[in-house]
Every structure is written in structure tokens, then in C-alpha cells.
C-alpha positions in Angstrom: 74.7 115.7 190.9 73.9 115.4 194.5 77.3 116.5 197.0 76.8 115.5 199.5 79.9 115.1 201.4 82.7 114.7 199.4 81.7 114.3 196.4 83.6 114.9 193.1 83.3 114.6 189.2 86.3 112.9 188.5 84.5 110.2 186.9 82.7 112.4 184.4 86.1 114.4 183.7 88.0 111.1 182.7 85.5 110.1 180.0 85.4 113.5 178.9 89.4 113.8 178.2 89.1 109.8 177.2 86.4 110.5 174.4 86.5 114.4 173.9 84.0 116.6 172.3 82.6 120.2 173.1 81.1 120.9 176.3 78.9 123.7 177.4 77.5 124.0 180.6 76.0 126.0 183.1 76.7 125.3 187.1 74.0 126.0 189.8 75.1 124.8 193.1 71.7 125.2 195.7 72.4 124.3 199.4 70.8 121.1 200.6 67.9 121.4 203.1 69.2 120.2 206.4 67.5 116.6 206.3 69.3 115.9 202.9 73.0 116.8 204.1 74.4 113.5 205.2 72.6 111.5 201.6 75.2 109.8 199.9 76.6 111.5 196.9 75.2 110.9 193.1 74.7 111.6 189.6 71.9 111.9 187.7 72.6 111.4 183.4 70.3 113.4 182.2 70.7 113.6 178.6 69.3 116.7 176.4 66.9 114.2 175.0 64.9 113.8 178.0 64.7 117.1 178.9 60.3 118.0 178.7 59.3 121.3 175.7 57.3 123.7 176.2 56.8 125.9 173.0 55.9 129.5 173.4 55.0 132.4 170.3 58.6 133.5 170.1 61.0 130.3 171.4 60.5 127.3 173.4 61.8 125.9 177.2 63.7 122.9 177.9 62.8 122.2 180.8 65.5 120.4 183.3 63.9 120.3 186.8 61.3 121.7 188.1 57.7 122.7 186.4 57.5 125.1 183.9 54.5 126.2 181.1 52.8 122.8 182.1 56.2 120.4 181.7 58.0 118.7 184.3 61.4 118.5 184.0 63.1 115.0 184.6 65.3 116.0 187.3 65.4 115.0 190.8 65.7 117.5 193.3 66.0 118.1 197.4 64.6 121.8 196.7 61.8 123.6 194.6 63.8 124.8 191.6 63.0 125.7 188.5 66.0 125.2 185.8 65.1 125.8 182.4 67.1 126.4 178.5 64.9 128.9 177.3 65.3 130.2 173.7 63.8 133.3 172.2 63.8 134.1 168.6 65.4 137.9 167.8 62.6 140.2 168.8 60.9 138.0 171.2 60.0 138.5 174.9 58.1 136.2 177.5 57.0 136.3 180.6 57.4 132.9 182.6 55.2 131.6 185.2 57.8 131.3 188.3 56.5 131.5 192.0 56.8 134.4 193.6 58.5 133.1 196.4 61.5 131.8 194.2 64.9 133.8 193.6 65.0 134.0 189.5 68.0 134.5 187.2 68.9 134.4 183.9 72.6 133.8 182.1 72.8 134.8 177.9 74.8 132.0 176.7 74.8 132.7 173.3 73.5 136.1 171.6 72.5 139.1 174.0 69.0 140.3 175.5 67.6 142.6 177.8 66.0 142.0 181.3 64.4 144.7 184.0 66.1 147.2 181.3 69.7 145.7 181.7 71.6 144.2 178.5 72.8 140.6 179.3 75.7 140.9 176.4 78.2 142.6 178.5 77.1 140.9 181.6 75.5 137.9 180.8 73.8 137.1 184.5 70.9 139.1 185.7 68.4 138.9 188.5 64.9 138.5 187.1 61.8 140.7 188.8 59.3 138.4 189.6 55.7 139.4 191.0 52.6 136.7 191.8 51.7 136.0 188.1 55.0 135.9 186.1 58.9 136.4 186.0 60.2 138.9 183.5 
């Protein structure tokens, strides 16, 4: 979703409550570059089906926006992001290829894991050291 000004998701909340379900989401809110402020507001559907796969020795990435292992993402952005669903099976590590210039963090939403030494169980977000070739 693009809020620009005044912008809600009150449209998206009433056909939650109408039909119900489970939700699960994570919310990463990046400051539009100045050009962008005045756009008009919108939502992008972006259903888990269209998200791209990358598979890795020990999990795959769903890639939402952004490039990552050679997969686009399908979402739209006003910024260089990366926004991946990365799972790892118990015992597994990677290292993923995010530019150096990029802030990089990770939340554990399900199950626990380690990053730069600290566990994520306890404290699920975590800022990820990245260097030229990879982001651990």
C-alpha cells in the first residue's frame, strides 16, 4: 500500500471482519522519496501465490519486492527494497546477497534462530551485518 496522504485500510479491515479467517502479517512502513509524496494513495493485492521462489540447500525465499537469489518479486515500489519470507530448515544457515548499501533486518515469526550471535526467540527482530558480498 502506497500512503500517501491520508491514506487508510479500512477497506481491507471490513472484508476481513465480513469474511474472517487468520491473518499474519508483518508491517514495514519506508518513507517515500520526496518526488513520490503527493501520489495518490493505493493498494497493491498481492496474493502469496504470486510471490517469485528461490530455493536454497537448507530453505527457500519468497520473494515480495525487490530482487533476491535471481527472482524479482512482484511488488511495486518508490524505493530499492528488498522484502523477502525466508525459511530455513532446523540446522540451516544462509547468507543472502543484499547490497551493501541497504539497512537489513530480520523478524523470527515462527520457531527461533540466531543472527550476528544474537537468538531471535526472545527478541524476534535483529539487525543483519551485511558487507559487499552477502547479508548474514
Amino acid at each position: 500500500m502506497t500512503a500517501a496522504p491520508a491514506s487508510s485500510t479500512r477497506s481491507i479491515a471490513k472484508e476481513f471482519a465480513r469474511t474472517g479467517g487468520v491473518l499474519e502479517g508483518v508491517q514495514l512502513w519506508v518513507n517515500l522519496p520526496r518526488k513520490f509524496k503527493m501520489e495518490a494513495p493505493h493498494y497493491q493485492d498481492l496474493p502469496a501465490k504470486t510471490f517469485a521462489v528461490a530455493t536454497f540447500s537448507g530453505g527457500e525465499a519468497r520473494v515480495v519486492a525487490g530482487e533476491l537469489l535471481g527472482v524479482r518479486g512482484p511488488a511495486m515500489t518508490y524505493t530499492p527494497i528488498v522484502v523477502a519470507h525466508v525459511k530455513l530448515e532446523a540446522g540451516a544457515s544462509v547468507d543472502l546477497p543484499i547490497p551493501s548499501s541497504f539497512n537489513a533486518y530480520v523478524y523470527a515469526v515462527r520457531g527461533s534462530g540466531r543472527s550476528l550471535g544474537r537468538e531471535l526467540q526472545d527478541q524476534p527482530v535483529g539487525r543483519v551485518s551485511c558487507d559487499a558480498a552477502a547479508c548474514r
